[in-house]
Phi, psi and omega in degrees: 000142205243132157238193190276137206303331190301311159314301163318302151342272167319315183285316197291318151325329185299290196299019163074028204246143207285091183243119218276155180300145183214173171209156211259135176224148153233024170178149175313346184266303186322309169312315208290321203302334159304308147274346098035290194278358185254342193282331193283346182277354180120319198301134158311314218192143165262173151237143164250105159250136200283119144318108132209176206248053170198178177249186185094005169344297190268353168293320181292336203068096179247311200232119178243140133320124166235162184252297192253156173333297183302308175302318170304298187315295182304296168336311153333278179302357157251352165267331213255133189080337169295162156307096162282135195346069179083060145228156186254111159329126162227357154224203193181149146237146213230092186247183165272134177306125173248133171318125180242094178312297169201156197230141196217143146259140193209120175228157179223122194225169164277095204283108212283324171299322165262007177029070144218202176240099197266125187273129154266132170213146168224126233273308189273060182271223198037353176254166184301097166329327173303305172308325213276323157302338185277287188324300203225069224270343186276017182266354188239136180247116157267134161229177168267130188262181189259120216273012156270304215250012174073226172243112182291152159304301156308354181262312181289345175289309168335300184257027126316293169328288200314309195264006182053070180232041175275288207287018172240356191331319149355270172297292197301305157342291208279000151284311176331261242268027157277319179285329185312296189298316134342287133351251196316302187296309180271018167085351179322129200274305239206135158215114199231110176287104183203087023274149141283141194212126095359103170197158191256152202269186191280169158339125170247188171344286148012295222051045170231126190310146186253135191256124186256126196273129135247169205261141181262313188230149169213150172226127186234137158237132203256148138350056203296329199281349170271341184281005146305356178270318182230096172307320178287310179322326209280359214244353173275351153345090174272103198268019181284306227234018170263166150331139144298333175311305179320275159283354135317296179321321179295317200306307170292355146121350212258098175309073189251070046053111207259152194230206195233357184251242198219011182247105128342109184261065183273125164191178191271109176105119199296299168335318180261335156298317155329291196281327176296333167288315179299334180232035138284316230251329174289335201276334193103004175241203184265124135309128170255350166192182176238134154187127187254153176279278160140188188265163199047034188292140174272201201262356175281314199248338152295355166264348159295329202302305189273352190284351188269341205279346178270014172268342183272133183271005174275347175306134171235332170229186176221147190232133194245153154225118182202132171236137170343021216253247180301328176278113160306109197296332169319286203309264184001278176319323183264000123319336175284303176304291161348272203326316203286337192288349225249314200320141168284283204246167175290090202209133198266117209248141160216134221241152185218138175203137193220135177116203196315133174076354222286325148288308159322336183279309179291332187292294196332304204271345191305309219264331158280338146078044148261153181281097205251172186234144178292332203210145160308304153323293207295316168356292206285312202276299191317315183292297173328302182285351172277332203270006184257020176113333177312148165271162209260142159307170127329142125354114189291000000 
């Protein structure tokens, strides 16, 4: 689960790690009142940024500057309601513009091959981490942290130094290992700074500014199979910005992840949705989703089932694969007859169910004249060749 940088924030803020103030707006009058409160605090200049869940803001104009009040409204009013690659801006966050020295990247992410938590850090931030692996892949410095004792304090110096960051070592340890720590308490795939930014501070004794390392921007992803430990993470959910397929599916209890291709998957078991995907794709065709029912589904959720796999209009067949244990194949089959009774469009289906009930299950769909297969593989090459054009067999 992805949340909004402002959420993000607010955690790393938890763990004492240096985030400069910001406030939240929904409308050009709510920007100005904001910004108001930072000029009247001393700021030169605001930023406005369009709250989403992707990147590229600012190449799209997400993110704008303003000097005055008036100008932050219009600004406001002009970010707010655009587009960003399809999702329509609904909020903004609103800070004091920071003098920017330099700008680093510093991520912590879960590296699954090595099942630990691996620290990045780069000389090259503000721009998309990605490019910067594809371009300059030796510009990003990794370690591995100790999945006991965490990201050592020398470790963390290592890649300060490595990124020339000697003179913040300091500050920079203790932001490691605050996204480390962040990371680990909440459960997190991905906790990410980008910029880590050098900017300069107020005036000191002297009267010469002093330059401070703070996190400008941050991005976080959570656990989805872990937020039941953390009730507050669930409720930073932006469901402005989901799929509805999505949060339906959550709602129902129904484990669904939508793909790109054109065979509809229904089936029992994350283990038996895998290997069904896998001899879709030997058959020669596509998965258009993963979504498992999970056991003992009645005939209510499997006909929720298939109604999300037909809101995607690229399914052209469906594939039911289901075995029997705890899941009734009966149960199944009068969720099928429903569902198909039910259908907005026409999408030709073929179903294999083995286990509990399983006969009784063949009567159903016999009778209902459906199209069913003895084995998966045959499952898999039929729903291919139907959804590539093929004609459908008789009824099993």
């Amino acid at each position: 689960m992805k949340i909004q940088e402002a959420d993000a924030k607010s955690l790393l803020l938890a763990h004492g790690l240096p985030v400069p103030p910001w406030e939240l707006a929904r409308s050009p009058a709510e920007v100005r009142a904001a910004a108001e409160r930072f000029f009247a605090a001393g700021a030169a200049r605001v930023v406005v940024k369009a709250q989403v869940l992707v990147g590229g803001r600012g190449k799209a104009g997400g993110v704008k500057l303003a000097g005055s009040a008036d100008e932050a409204e219009a600004v406001g009013a002009a970010i707010l309601g655009m587009e960003i690659k399809g999702i329509t801006v609904r909020k903004v966050l609103v800070a004091e513009a920071a003098e920017i020295v330099r700008e680093y990247y510093l991520g912590a992410i879960l590296d699954r091959a090595s099942r630990r938590i691996v620290v990045m850090a780069s000389a090259e931030g503000g721009v998309e981490i990605e490019e910067v692996a594809r371009t300059n892949p030796g510009a990003i410095h990794r370690l591995a942290t100790h999945p006991f004792l965490g990201l050592q304090p020398w470790q963390a110096r290592q890649l300060a130094y490595a990124v020339g960051l000697g003179g913040h070592v300091r500050d920079f340890v203790r932001i490691a290992g605050g996204l480390v720590a962040t990371m680990r308490d909440r459960d997190a795939d991905l906790v990410e700074v980008n910029p880590l930014a050098v900017v300069r501070g107020a005036p000191g004794p002297a009267g010469q500014a002093t330059d401070q390392l703070v996190c400008l921007d941050a991005k976080i992803t959570l656990d989805d199979s872990a937020l039941s430990r953390h009730p507050d993470l669930e409720a930073m959910r932006d469901l402005d910005e989901e799929d509805p397929v999505d949060v339906e599916a959550r709602s129902l209890g129904i484990n669904y992840i939508h793909l790109d291709g054109s065979i509809g998957c229904m089936v029992n078991g994350a283990g038996l949705a895998m290997t069904t995907m896998d001899l879709v794709k030997r058959a020669g065709g596509e998965p258009a989703n993963f979504l498992d029912i999970g056991g003992g589904a009645k005939a209510e959720r499997v006909a929720a089932a298939m109604r999300l796999i037909l809101a995607d209009p690229k399914v052209q067949a469906i594939l039911v694969n289901i075995f029997g244990g705890i899941t009734r194949g009966d149960e199944v089959a009068h969720g099928l007859i429903e569902a198909r009774s039910r259908q907005s469009r026409e999408v030709p289906m073929v179903v294999r169910i083995v286990g509990t009930n399983a006969e009784e299950a063949a009567r159903l769909l016999r009778e209902a004249r459906f199209e069913t297969a003895a084995s998966l593989d045959e499952a898999a090459a039929t729903a291919v060749a139907i959804a590539a054009g093929g004609a459908m067999g008789g009824a099993a």
